[in-house]
C-alpha positions as CSV (number, residue, x, y, z in Angstrom):
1,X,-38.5,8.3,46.4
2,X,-38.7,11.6,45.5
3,X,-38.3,13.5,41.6
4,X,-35.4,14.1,42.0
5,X,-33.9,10.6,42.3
6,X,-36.3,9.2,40.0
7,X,-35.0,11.6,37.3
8,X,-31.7,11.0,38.2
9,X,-32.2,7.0,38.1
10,X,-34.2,7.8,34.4
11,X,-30.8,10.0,33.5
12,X,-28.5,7.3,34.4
13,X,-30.7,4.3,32.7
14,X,-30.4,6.5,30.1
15,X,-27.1,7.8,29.1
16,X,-25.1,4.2,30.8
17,X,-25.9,2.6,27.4
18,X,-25.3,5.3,25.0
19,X,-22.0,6.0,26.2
20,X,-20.7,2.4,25.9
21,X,-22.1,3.1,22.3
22,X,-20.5,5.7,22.0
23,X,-17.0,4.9,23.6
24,X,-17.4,1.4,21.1
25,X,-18.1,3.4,18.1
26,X,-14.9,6.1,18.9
27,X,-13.0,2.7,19.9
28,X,-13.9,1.3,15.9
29,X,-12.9,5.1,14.5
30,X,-9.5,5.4,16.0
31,X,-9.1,1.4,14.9
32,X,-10.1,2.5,11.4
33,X,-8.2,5.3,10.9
34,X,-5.2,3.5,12.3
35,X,-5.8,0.8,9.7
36,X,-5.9,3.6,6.7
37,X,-2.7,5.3,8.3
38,X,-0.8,1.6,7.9
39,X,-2.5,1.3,4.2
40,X,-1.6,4.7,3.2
41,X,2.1,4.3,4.3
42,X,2.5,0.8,3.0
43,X,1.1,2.0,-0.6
44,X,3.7,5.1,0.0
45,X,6.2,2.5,0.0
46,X,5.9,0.2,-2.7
47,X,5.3,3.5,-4.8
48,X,8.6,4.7,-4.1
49,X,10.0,2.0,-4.0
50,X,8.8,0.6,-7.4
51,X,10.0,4.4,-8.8
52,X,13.8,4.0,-7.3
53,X,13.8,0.5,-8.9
54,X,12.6,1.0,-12.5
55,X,14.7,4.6,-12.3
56,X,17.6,2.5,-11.3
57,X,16.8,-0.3,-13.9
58,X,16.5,2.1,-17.0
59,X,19.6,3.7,-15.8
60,X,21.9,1.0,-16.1
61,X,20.1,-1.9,-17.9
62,X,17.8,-0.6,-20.1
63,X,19.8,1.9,-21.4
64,X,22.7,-0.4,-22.0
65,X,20.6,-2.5,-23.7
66,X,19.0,0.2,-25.9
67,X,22.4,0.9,-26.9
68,X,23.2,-2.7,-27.7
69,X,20.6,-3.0,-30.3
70,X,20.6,-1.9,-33.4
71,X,17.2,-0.2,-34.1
72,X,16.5,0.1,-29.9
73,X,14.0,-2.3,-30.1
74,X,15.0,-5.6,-27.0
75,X,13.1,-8.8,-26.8
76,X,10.6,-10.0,-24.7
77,X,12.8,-11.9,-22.7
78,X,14.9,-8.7,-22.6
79,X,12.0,-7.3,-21.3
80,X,10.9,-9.8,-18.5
81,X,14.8,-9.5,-17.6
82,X,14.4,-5.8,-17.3
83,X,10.8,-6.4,-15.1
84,X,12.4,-9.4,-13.2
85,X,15.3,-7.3,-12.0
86,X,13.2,-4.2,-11.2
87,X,10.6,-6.1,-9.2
88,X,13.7,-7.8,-7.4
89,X,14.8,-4.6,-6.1
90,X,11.6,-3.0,-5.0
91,X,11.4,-6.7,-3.0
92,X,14.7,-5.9,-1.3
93,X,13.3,-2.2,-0.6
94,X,9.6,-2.4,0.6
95,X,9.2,-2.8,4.7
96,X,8.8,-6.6,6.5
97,X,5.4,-5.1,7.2
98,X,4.4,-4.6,4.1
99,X,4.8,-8.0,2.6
100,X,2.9,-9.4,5.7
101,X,0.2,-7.2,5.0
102,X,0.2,-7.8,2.0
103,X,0.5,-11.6,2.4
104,X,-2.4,-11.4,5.2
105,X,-4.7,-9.9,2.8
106,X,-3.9,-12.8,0.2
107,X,-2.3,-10.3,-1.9
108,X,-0.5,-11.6,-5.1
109,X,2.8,-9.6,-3.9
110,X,4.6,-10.4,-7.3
111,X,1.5,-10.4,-9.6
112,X,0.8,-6.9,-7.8
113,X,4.7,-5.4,-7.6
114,X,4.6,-6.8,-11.6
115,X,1.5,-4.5,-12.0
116,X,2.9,-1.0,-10.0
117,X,5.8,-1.4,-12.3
118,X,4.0,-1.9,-15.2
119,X,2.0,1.2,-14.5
120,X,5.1,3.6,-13.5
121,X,6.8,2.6,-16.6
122,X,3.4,3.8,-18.7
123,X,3.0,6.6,-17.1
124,X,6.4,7.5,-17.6
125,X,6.3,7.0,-21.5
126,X,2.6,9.3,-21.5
127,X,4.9,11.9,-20.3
């Protein structure tokens, strides 16, 4: 056997199991970043989602009911009725695939859609 083949046979030894590593750990990258794409989009859609539906609930109920009472001040069933409503919306709006993710991932969807609404209406009032 000459050099040559031995360092050949070293070389191949060699680099055989560093680029399955390296083909598994590009594999897990492109599988991660995949995973973050869906995330990001699905978060993208209940956001605007959850904005259209408490727009759209302030536009007509809200403000109705503002106007109903006397001093603007509505009850907290008035209130629940305004997050019920809201959160049914953003239901009928976000993607199939976003409720099963968010079911997979044992994911309160209307503890959670009750939060995001929560939150765009205070930010909205810090404004």
């Amino acid at each position: 056997m000459e050099w040559t083949e031995i360092i050949i046979s070293l070389i191949t030894l060699v680099l055989a199991p560093c680029m399955i590593i390296l083909v598994n750990a590009g594999v897990k990258y492109l599988a991660s970043k995949t995973d973050n794409e869906k995330l990001e989009h699905m978060l993208t859609d209940i956001g605007s989602a959850v904005a259209t539906a408490v727009d759209a609930v302030t536009q007509t109920f809200v403000t109705d009911l503002k106007d109903a009472t006397k001093d603007g001040v509505w009850s907290k069933d008035e209130q629940l009725q305004a997050l019920d409503k809201a959160r049914a919306i953003v239901e009928n709006q976000i993607s199939e695939s976003t409720i099963t993710f968010l079911s997979e991932h044992n994911i309160d969807i209307q503890a959670y859609l009750k939060a995001q609404i929560e939150a765009y209406i205070l930010r909205g009032k810090a404004v």
